[in-house]
One Martini backbone bead per residue (centre of mass of N, CA, C, O) as a GRO file, in nm:
protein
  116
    1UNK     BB    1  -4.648  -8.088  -8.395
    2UNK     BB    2  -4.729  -7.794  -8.501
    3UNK     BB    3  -4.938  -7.629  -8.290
    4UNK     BB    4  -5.065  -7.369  -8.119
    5UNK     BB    5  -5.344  -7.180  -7.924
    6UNK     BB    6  -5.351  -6.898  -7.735
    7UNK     BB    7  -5.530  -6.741  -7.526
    8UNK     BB    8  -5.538  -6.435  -7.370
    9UNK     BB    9  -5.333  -6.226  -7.181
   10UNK     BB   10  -5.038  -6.057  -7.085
   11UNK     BB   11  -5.077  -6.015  -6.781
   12UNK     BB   12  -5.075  -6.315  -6.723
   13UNK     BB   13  -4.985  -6.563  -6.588
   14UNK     BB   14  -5.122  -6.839  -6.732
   15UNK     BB   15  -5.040  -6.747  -6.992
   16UNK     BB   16  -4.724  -6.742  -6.956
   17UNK     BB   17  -4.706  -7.056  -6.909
   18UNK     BB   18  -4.798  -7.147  -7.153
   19UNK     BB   19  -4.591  -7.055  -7.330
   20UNK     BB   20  -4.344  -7.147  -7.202
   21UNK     BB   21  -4.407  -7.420  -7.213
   22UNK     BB   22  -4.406  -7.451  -7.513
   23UNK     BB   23  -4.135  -7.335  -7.589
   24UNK     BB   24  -3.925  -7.506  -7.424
   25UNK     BB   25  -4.090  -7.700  -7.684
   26UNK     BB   26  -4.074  -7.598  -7.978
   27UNK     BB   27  -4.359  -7.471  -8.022
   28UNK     BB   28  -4.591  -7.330  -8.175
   29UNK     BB   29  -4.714  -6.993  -8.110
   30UNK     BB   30  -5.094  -6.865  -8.149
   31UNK     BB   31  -5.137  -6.533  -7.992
   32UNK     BB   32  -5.417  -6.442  -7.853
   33UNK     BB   33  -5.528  -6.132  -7.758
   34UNK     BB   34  -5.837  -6.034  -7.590
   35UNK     BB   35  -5.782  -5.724  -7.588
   36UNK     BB   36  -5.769  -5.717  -7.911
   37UNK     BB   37  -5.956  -6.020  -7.991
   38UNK     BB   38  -6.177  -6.136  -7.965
   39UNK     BB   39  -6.315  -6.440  -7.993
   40UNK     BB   40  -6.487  -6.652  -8.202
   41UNK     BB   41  -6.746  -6.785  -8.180
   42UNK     BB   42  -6.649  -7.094  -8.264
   43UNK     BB   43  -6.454  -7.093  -8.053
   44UNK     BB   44  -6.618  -7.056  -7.811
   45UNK     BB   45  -6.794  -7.305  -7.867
   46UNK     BB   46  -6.540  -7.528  -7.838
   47UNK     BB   47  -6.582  -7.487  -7.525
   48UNK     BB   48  -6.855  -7.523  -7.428
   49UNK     BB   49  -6.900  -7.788  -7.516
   50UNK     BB   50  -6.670  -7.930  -7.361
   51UNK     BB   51  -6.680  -7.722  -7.034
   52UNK     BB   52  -6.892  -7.520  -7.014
   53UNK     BB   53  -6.979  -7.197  -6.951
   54UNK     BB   54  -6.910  -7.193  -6.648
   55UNK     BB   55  -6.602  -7.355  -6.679
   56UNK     BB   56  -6.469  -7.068  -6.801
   57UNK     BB   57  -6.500  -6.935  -6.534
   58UNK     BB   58  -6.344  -6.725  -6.282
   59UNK     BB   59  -6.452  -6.715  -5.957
   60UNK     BB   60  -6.203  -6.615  -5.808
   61UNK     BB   61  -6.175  -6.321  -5.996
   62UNK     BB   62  -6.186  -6.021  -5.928
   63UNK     BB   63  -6.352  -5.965  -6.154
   64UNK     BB   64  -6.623  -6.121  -6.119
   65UNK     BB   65  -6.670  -5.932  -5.849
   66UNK     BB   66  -6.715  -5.688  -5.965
   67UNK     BB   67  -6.947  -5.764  -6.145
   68UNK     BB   68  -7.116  -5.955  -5.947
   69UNK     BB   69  -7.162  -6.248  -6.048
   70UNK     BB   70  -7.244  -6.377  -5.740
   71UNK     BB   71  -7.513  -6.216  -5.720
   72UNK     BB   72  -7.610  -6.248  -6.041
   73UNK     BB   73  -7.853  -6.365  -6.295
   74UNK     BB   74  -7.767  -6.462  -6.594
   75UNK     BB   75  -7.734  -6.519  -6.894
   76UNK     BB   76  -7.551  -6.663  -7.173
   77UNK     BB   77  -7.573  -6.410  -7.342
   78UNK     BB   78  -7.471  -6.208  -7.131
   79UNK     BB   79  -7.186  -6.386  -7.023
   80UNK     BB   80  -7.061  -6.346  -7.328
   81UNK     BB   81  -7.059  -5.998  -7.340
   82UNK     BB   82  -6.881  -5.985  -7.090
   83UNK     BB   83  -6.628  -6.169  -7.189
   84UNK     BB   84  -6.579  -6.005  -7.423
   85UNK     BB   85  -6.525  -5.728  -7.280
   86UNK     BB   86  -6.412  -5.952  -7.002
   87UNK     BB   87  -6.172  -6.191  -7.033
   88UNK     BB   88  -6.115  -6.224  -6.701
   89UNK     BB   89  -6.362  -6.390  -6.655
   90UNK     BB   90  -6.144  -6.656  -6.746
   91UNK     BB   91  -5.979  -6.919  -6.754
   92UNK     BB   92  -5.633  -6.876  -6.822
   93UNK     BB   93  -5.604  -7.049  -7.052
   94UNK     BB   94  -5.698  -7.123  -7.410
   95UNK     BB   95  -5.612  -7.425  -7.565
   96UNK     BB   96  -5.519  -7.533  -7.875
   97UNK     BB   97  -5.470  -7.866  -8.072
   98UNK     BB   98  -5.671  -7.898  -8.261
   99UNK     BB   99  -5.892  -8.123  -8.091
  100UNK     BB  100  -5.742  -8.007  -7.875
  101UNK     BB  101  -5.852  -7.851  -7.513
  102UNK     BB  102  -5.800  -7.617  -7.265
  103UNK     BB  103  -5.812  -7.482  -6.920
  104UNK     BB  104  -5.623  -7.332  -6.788
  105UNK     BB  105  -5.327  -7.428  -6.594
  106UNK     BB  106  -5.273  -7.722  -6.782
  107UNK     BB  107  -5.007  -7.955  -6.817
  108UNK     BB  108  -5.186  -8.231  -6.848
  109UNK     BB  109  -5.314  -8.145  -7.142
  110UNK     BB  110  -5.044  -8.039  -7.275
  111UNK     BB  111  -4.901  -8.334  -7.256
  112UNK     BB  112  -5.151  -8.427  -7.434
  113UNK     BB  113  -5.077  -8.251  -7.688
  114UNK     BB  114  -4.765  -8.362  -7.757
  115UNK     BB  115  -4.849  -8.636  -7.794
  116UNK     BB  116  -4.986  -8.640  -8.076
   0.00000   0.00000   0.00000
C-alpha cells in the first residue's frame, strides 16, 4: 500500500483516529483539510456514487441541524453548496486508498484498505 488520502477537518476528532490509525502502520497519509480546500467536484462525485448523497450527511452533527437541513428539503445541489461551504455537514473522514473509499469512523474499512 502506497498511502492513503484522508478529507476532514483538524479539529474532527474522527479525522484524527483516522490518522493515528494509519500512522501507527506507517501508512503514508495525504491529509486534505476540507476548511482550507473543498473537495474537487470529481472527488466528492466518487463517494456520492459509492455511498449515495444522503450517507455522506451526518445527521447526528450538531451543525446539520443548526443548518436547519431536519426540517428544510433541498435539492442535492443545494445540499452539495452547503457542503462545500460547511464540510461539517459531513460524515468524517472520508478516506480513500486507490479505488476503495470508506467514511466516517470505520476502522474495518480501513484494515481492508491495508489488505490490499
Amino acid at each position: 500500500m502506497t498511502g492513503v488520502q484522508i478529507f476532514g477537518l483538524k479539529n474532527s476528532q474522527a479525522t484524527r483516529a483516522a490518522e493515528r490509525f494509519f500512522k501507527e502502520r506507517s501508512i503514508a497519509i495525504h491529509f486534505v483539510d476540507l476548511k482550507q480546500k473543498p473537495m474537487a467536484p470529481g472527488e466528492i462525485k466518487r463517494f456520492i456514487d459509492r455511498f449515495g448523497l444522503q450517507h455522506l450527511i451526518d445527521k447526528q452533527a450538531k451543525s446539520y441541524e443548526d443548518a436547519g437541513l431536519k426540517y428544510l428539503k433541498v435539492t442535492d445541489t443545494e445540499l452539495l453548496g452547503r457542503i462545500e461551504r460547511n464540510p461539517k455537514l459531513l460524515l468524517l473522514p472520508l478516506v480513500r486508498s486507490g479505488k476503495q473509499i470508506s467514511i466516517g469512523q470505520d476502522e474495518e474499512a480501513w484494515r481492508a484498505m491495508l489488505a490490499q
